[in-house]
PQR file of N, CA, C, O and H, with PARSE charges and radii, in Angstrom:
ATOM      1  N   UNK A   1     -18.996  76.301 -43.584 -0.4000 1.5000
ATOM      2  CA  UNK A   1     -18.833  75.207 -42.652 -0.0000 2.0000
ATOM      3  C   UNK A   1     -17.890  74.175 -43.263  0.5500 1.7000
ATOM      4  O   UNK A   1     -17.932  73.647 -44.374 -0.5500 1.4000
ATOM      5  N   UNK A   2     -17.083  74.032 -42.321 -0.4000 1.5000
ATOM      6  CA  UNK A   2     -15.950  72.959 -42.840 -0.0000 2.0000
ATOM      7  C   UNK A   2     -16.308  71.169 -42.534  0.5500 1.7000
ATOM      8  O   UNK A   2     -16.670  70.843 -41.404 -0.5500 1.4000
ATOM      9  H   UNK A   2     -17.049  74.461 -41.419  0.4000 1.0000
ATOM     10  N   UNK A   3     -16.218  70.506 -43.224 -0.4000 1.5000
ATOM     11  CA  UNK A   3     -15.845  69.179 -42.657 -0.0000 2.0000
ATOM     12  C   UNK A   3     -15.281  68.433 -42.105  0.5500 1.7000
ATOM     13  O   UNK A   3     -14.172  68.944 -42.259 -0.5500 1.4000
ATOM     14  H   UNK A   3     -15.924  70.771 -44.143  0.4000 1.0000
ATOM     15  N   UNK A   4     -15.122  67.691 -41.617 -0.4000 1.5000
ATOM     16  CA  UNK A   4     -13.871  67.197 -41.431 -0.0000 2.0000
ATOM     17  C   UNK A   4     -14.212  65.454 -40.672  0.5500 1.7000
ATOM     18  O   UNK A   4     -15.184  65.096 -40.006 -0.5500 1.4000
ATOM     19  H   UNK A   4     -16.023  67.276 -41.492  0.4000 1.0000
ATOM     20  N   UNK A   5     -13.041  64.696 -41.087 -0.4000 1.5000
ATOM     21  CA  UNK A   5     -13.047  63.183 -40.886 -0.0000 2.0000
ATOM     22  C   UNK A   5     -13.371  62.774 -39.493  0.5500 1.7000
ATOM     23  O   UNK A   5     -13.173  63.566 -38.572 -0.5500 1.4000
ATOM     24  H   UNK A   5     -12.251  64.986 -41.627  0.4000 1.0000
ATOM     25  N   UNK A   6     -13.864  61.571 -39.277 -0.4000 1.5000
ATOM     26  CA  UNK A   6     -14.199  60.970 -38.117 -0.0000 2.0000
ATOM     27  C   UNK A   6     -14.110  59.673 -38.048  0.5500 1.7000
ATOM     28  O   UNK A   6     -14.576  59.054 -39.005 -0.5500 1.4000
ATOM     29  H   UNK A   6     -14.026  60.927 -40.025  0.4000 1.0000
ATOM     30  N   UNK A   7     -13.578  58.994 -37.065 -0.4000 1.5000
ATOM     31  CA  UNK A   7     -13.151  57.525 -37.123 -0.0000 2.0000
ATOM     32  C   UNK A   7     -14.800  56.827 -36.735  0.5500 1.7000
ATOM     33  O   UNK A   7     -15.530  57.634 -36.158 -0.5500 1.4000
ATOM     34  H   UNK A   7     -13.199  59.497 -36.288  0.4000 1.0000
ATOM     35  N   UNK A   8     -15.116  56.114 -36.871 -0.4000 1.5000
ATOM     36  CA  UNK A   8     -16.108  55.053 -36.852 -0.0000 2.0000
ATOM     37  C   UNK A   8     -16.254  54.899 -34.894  0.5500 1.7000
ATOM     38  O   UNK A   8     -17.258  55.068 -34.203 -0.5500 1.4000
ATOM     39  H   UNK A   8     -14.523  55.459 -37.340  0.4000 1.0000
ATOM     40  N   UNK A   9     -15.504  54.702 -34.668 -0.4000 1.5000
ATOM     41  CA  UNK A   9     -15.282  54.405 -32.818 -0.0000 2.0000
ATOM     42  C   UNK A   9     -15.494  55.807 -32.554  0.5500 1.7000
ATOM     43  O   UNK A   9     -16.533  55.927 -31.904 -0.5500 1.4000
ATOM     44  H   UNK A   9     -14.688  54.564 -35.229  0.4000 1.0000
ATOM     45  N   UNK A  10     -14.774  57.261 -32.859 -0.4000 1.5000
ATOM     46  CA  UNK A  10     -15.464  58.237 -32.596 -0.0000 2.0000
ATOM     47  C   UNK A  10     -16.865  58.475 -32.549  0.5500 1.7000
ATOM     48  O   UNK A  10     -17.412  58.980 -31.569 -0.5500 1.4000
ATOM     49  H   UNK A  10     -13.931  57.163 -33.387  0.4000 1.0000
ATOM     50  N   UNK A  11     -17.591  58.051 -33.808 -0.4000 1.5000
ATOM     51  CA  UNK A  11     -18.961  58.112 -34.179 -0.0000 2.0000
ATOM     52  C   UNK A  11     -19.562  57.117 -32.914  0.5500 1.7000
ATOM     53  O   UNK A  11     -20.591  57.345 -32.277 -0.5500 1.4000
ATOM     54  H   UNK A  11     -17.147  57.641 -34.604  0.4000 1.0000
ATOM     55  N   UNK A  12     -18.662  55.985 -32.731 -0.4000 1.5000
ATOM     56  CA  UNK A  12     -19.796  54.819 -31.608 -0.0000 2.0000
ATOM     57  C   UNK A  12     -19.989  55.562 -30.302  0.5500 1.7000
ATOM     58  O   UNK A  12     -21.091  55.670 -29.764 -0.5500 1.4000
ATOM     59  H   UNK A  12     -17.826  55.800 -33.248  0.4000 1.0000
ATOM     60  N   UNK A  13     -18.326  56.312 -29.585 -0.4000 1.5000
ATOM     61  CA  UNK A  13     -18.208  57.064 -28.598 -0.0000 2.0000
ATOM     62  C   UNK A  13     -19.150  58.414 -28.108  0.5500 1.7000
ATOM     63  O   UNK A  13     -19.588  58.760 -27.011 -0.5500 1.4000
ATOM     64  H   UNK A  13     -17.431  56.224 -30.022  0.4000 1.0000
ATOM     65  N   UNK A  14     -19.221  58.897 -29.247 -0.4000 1.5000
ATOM     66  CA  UNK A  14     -20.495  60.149 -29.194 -0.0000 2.0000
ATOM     67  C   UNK A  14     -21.911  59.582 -28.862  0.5500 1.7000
ATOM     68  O   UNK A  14     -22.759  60.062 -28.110 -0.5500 1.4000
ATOM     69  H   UNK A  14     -18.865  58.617 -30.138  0.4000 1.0000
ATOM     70  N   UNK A  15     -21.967  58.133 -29.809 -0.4000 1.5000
ATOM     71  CA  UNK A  15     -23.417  57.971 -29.332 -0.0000 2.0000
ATOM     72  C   UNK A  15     -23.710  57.596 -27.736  0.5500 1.7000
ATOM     73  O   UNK A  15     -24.598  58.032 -27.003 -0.5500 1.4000
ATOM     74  H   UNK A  15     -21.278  57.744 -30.420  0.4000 1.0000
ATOM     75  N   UNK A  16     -22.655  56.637 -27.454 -0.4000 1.5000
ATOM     76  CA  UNK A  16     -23.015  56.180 -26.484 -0.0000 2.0000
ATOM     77  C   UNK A  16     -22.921  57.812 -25.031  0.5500 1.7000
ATOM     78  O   UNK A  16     -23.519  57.749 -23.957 -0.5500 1.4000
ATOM     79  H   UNK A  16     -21.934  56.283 -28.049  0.4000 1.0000
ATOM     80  N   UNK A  17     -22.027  59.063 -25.479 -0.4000 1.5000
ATOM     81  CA  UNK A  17     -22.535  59.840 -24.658 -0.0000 2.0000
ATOM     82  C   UNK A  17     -24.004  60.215 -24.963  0.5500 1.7000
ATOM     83  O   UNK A  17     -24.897  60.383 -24.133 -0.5500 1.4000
ATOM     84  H   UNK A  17     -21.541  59.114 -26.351  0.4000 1.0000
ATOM     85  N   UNK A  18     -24.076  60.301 -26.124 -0.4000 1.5000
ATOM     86  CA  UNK A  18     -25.822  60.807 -26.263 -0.0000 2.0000
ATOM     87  C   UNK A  18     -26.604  60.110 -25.295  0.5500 1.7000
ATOM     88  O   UNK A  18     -27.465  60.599 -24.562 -0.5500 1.4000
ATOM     89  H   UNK A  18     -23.351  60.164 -26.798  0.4000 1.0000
ATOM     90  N   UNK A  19     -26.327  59.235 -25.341 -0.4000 1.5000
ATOM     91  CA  UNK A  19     -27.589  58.889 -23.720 -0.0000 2.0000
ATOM     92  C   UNK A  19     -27.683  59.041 -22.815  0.5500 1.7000
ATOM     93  O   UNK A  19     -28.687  58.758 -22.162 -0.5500 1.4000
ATOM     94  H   UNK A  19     -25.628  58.838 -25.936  0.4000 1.0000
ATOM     95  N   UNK A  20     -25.883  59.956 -22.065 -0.4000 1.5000
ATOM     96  CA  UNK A  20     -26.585  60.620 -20.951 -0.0000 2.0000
ATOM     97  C   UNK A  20     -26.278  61.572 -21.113  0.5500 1.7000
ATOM     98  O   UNK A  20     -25.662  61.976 -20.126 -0.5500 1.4000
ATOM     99  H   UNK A  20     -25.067  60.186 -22.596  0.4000 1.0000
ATOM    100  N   UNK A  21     -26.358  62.443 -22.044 -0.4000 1.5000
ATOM    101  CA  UNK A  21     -26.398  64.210 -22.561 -0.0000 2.0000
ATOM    102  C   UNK A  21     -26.268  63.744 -24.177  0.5500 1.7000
ATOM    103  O   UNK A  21     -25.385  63.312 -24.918 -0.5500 1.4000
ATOM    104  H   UNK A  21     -26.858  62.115 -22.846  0.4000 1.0000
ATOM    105  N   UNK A  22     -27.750  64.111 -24.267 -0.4000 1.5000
ATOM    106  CA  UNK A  22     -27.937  63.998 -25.487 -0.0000 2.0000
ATOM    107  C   UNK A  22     -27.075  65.588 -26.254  0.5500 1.7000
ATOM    108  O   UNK A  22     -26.536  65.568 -27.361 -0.5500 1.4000
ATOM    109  H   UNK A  22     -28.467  64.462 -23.665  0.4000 1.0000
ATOM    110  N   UNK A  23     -27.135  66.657 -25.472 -0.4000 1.5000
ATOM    111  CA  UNK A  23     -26.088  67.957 -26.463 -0.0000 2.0000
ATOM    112  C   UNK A  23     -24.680  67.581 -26.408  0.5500 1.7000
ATOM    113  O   UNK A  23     -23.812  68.452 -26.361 -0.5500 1.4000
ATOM    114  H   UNK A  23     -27.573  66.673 -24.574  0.4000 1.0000
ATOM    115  N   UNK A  24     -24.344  66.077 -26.413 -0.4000 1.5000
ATOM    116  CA  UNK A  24     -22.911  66.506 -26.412 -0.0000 2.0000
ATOM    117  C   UNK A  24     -21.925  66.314 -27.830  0.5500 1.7000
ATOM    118  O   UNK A  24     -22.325  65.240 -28.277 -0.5500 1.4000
ATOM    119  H   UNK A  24     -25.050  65.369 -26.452  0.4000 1.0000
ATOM    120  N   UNK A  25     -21.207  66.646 -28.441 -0.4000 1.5000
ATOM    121  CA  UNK A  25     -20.407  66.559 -29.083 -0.0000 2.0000
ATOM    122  C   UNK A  25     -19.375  66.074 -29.291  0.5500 1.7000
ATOM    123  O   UNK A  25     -19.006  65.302 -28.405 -0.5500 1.4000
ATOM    124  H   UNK A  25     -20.882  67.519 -28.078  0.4000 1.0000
ATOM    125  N   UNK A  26     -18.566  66.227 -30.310 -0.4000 1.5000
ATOM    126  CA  UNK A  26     -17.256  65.419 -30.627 -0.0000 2.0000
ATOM    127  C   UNK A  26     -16.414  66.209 -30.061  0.5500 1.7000
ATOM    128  O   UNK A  26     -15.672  65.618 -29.276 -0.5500 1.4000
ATOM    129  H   UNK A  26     -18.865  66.854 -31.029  0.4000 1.0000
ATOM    130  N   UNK A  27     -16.204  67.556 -30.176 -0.4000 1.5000
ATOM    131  CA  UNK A  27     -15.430  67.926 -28.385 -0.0000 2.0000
ATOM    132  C   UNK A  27     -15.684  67.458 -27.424  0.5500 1.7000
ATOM    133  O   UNK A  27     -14.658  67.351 -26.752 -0.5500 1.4000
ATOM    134  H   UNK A  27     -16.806  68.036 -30.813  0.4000 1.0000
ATOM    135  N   UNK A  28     -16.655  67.033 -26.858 -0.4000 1.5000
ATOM    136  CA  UNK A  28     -17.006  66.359 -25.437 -0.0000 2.0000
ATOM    137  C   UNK A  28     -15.484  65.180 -25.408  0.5500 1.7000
ATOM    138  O   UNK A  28     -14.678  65.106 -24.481 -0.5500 1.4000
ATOM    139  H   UNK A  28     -17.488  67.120 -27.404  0.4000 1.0000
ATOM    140  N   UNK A  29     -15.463  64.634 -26.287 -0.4000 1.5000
ATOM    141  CA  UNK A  29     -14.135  63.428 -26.672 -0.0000 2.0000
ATOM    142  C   UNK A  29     -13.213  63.955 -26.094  0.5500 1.7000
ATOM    143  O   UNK A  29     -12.604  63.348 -25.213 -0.5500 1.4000
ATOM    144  H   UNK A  29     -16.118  64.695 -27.040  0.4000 1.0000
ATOM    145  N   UNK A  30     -12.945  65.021 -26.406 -0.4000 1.5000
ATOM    146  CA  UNK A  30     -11.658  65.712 -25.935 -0.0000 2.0000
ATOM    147  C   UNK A  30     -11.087  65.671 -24.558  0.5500 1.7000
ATOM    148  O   UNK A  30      -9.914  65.785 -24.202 -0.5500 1.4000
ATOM    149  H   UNK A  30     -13.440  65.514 -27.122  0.4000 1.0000
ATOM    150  N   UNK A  31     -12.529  65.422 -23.634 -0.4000 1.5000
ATOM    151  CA  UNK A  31     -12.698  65.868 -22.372 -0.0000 2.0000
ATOM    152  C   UNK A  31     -11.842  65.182 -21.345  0.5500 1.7000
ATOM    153  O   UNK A  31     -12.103  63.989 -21.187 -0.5500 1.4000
ATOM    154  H   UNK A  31     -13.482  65.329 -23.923  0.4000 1.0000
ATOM    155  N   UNK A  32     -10.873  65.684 -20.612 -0.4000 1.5000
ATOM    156  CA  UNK A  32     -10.254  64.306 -20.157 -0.0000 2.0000
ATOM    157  C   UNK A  32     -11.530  63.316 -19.085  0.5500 1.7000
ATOM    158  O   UNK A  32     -12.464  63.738 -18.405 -0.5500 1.4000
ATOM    159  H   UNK A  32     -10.660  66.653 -20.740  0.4000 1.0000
ATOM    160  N   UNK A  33     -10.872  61.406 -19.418 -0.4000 1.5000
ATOM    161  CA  UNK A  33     -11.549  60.708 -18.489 -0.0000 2.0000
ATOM    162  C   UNK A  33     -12.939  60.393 -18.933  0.5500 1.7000
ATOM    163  O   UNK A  33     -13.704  59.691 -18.272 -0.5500 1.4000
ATOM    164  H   UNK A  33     -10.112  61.063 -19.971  0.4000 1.0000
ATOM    165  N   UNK A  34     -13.355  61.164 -20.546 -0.4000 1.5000
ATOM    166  CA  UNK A  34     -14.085  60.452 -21.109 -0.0000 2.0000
ATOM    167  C   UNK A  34     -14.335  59.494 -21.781  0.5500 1.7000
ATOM    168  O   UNK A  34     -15.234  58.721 -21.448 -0.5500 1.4000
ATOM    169  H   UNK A  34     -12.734  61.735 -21.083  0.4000 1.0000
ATOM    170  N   UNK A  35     -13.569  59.306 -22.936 -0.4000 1.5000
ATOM    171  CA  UNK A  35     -13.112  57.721 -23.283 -0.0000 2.0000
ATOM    172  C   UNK A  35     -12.284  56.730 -22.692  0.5500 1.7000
ATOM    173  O   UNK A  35     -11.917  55.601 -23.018 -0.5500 1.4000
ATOM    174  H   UNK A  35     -12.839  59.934 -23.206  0.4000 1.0000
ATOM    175  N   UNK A  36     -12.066  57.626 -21.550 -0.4000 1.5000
ATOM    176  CA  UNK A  36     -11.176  55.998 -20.517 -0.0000 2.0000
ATOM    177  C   UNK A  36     -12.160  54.696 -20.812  0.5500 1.7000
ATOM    178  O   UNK A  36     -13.351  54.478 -21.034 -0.5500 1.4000
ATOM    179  H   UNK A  36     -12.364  58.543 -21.285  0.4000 1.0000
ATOM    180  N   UNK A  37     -11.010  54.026 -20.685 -0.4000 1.5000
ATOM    181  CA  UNK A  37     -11.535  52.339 -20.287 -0.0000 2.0000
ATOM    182  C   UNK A  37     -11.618  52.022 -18.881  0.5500 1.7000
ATOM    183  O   UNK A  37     -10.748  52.268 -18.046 -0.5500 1.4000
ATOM    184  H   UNK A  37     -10.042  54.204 -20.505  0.4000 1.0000
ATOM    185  N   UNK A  38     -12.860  51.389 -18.659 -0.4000 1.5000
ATOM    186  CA  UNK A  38     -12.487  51.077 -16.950 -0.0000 2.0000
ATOM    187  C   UNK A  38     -11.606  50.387 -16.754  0.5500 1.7000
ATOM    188  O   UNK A  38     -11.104  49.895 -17.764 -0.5500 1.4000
ATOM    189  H   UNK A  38     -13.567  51.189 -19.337  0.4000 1.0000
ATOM    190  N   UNK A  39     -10.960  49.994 -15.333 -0.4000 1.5000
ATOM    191  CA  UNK A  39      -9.737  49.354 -15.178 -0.0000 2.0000
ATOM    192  C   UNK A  39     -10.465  48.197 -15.217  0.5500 1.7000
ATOM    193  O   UNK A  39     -11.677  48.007 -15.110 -0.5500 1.4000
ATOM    194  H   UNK A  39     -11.367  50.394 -14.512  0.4000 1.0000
ATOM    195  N   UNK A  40      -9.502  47.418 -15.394 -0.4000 1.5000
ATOM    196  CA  UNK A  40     -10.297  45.288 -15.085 -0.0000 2.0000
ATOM    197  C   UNK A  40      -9.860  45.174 -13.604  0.5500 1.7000
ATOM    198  O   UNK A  40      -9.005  45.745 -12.927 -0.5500 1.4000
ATOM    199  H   UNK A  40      -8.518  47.573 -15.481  0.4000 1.0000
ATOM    200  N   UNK A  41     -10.795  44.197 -13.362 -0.4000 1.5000
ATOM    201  CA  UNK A  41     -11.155  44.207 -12.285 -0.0000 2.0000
ATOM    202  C   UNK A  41     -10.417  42.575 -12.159  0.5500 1.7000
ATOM    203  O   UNK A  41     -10.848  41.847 -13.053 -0.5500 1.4000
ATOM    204  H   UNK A  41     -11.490  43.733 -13.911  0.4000 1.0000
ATOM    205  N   UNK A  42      -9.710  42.090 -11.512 -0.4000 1.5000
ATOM    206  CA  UNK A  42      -8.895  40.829 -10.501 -0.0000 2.0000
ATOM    207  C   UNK A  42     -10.185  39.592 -10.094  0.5500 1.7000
ATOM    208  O   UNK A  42     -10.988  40.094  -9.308 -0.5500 1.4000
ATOM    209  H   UNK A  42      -9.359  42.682 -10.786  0.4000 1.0000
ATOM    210  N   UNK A  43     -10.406  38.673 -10.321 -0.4000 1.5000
ATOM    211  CA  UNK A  43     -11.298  37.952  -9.963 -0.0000 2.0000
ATOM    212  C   UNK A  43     -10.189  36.679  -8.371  0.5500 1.7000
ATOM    213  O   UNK A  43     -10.467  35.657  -7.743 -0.5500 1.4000
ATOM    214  H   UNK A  43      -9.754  38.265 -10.960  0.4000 1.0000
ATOM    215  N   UNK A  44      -8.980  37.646  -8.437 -0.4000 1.5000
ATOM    216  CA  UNK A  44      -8.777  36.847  -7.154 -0.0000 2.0000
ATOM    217  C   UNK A  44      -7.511  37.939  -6.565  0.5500 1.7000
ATOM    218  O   UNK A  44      -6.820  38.397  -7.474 -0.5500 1.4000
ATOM    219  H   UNK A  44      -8.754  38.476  -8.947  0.4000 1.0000
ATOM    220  N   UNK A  45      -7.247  38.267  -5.550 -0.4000 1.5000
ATOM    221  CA  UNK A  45      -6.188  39.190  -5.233 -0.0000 2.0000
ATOM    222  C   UNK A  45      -5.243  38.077  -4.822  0.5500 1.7000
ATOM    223  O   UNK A  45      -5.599  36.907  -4.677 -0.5500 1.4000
ATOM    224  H   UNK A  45      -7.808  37.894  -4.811  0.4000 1.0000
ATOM    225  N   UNK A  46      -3.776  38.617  -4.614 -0.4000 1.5000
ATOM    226  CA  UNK A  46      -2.743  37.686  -3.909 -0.0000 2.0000
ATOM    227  C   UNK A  46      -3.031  38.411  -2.432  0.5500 1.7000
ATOM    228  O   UNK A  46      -3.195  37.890  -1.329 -0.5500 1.4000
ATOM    229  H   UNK A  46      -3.486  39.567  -4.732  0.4000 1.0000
ATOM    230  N   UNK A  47      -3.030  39.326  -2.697 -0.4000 1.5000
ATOM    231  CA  UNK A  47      -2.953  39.939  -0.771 -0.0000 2.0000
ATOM    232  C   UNK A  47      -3.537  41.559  -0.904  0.5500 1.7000
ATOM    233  O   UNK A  47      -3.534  42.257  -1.919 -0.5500 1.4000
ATOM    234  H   UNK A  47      -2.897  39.749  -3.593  0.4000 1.0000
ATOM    235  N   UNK A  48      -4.014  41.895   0.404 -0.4000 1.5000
ATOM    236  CA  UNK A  48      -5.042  42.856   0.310 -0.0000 2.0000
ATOM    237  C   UNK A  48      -4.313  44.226  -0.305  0.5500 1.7000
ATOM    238  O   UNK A  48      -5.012  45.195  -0.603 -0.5500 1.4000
ATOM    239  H   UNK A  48      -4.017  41.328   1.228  0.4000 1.0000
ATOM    240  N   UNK A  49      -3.350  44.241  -0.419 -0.4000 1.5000
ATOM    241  CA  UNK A  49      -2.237  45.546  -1.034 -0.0000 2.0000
ATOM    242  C   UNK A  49      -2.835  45.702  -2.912  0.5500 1.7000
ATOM    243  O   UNK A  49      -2.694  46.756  -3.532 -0.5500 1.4000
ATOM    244  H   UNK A  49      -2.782  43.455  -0.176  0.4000 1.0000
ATOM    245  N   UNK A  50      -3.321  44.742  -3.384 -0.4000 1.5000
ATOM    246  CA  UNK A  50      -3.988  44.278  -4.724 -0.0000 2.0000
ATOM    247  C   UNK A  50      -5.038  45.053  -4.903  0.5500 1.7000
ATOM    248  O   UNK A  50      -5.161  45.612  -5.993 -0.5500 1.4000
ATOM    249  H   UNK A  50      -3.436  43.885  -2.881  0.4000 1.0000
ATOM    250  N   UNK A  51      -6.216  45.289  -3.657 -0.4000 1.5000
ATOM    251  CA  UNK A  51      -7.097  45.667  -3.986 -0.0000 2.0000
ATOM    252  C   UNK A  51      -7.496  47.283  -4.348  0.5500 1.7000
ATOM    253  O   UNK A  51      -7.281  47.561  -3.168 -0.5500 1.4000
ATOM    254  H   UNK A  51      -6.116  44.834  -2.772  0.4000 1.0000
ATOM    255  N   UNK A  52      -7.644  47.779  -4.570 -0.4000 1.5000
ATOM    256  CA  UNK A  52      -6.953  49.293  -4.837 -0.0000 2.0000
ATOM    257  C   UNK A  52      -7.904  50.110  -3.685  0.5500 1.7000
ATOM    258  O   UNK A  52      -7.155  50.575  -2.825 -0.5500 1.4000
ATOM    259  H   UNK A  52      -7.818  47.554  -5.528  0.4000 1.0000
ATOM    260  N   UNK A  53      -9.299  50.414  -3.423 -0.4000 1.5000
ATOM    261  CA  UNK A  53      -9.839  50.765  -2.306 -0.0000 2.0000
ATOM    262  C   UNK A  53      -9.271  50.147  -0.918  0.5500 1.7000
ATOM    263  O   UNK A  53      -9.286  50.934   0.029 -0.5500 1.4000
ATOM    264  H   UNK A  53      -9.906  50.036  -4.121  0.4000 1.0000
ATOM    265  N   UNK A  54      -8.899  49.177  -0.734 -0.4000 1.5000
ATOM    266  CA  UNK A  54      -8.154  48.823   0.913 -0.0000 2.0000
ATOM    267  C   UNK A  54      -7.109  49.165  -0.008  0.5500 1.7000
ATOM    268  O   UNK A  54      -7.464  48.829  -1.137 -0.5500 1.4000
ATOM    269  H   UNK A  54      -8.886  48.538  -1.503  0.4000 1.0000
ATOM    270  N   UNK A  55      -5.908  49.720  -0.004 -0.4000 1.5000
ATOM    271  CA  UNK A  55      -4.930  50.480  -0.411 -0.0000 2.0000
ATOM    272  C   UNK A  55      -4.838  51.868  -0.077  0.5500 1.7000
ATOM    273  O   UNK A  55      -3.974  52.358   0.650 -0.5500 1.4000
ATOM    274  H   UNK A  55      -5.620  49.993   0.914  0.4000 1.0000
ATOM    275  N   UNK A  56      -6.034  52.651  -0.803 -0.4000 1.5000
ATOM    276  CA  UNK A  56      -5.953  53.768   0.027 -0.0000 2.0000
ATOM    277  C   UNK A  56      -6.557  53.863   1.918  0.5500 1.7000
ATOM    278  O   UNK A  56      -6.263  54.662   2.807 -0.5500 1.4000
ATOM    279  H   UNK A  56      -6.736  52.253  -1.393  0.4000 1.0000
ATOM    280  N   UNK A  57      -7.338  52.838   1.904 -0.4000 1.5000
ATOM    281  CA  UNK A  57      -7.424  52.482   3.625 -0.0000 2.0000
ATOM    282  C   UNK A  57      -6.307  52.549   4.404  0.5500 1.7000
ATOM    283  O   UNK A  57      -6.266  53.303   5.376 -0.5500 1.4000
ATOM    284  H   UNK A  57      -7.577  52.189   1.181  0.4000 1.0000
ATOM    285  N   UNK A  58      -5.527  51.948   4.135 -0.4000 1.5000
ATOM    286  CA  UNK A  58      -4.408  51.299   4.674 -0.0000 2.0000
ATOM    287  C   UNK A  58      -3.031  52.675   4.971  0.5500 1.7000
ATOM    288  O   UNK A  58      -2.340  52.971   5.946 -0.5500 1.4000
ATOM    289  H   UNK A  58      -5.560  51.336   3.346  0.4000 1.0000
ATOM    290  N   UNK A  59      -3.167  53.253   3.453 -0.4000 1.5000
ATOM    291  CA  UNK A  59      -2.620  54.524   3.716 -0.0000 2.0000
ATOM    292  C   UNK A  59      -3.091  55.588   3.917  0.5500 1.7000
ATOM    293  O   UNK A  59      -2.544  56.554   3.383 -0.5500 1.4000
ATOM    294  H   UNK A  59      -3.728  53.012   2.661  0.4000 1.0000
ATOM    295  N   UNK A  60      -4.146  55.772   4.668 -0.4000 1.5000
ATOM    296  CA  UNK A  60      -4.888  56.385   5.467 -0.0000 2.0000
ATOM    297  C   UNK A  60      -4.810  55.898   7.030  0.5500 1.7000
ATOM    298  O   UNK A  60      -4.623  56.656   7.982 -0.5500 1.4000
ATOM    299  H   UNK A  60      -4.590  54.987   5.102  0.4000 1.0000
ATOM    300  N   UNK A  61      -4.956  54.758   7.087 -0.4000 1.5000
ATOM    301  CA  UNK A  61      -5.092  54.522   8.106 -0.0000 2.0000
ATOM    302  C   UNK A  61      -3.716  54.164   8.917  0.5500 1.7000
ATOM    303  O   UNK A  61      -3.724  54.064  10.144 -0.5500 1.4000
ATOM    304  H   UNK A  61      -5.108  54.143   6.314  0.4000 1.0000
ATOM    305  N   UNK A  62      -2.554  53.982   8.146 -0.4000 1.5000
ATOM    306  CA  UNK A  62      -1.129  53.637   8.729 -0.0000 2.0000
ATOM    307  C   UNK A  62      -0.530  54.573   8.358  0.5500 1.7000
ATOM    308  O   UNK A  62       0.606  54.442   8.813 -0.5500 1.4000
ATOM    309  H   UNK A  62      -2.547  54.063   7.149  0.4000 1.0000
ATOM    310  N   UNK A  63      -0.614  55.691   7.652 -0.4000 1.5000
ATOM    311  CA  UNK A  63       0.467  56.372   6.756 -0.0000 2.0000
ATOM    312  C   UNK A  63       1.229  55.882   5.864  0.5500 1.7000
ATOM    313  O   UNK A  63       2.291  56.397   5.514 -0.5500 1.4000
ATOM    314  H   UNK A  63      -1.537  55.797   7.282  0.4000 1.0000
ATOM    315  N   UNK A  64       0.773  54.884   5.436 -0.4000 1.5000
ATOM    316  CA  UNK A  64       2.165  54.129   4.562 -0.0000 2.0000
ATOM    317  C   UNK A  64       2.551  55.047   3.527  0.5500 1.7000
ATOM    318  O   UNK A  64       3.487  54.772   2.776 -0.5500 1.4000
ATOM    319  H   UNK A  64      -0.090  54.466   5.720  0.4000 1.0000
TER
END
């Protein structure tokens, strides 16, 4: 069995999957869309084109 290095934020990232699948691993990391950051969120829009859900409304609903 080989070793091998692990960054500290790797080690925090695994745990925090352990709580909702405790079998998961440091491949799990790999996974795309697992260590994303959520996007931030706007505490004021300029105009409804800002908001990203009415966005896809809009081009749904107009074709834009």
């Amino acid at each position: 069995m080989r070793a091998r290095q692990i960054s500290a934020q790797q080690i925090n990232k695994v745990e925090e999957l352990w709580k909702t699948n405790p079998d998961a691993t440091l491949e799990d990391l790999e996974k795309p869309g697992v260590d994303d950051e959520p996007q931030p969120v706007a505490l004021k829009y300029e105009d409804a084109y800002q908001v990203p859900c009415l966005v896809m409304v809009f081009k749904i609903r107009f074709d834009i």
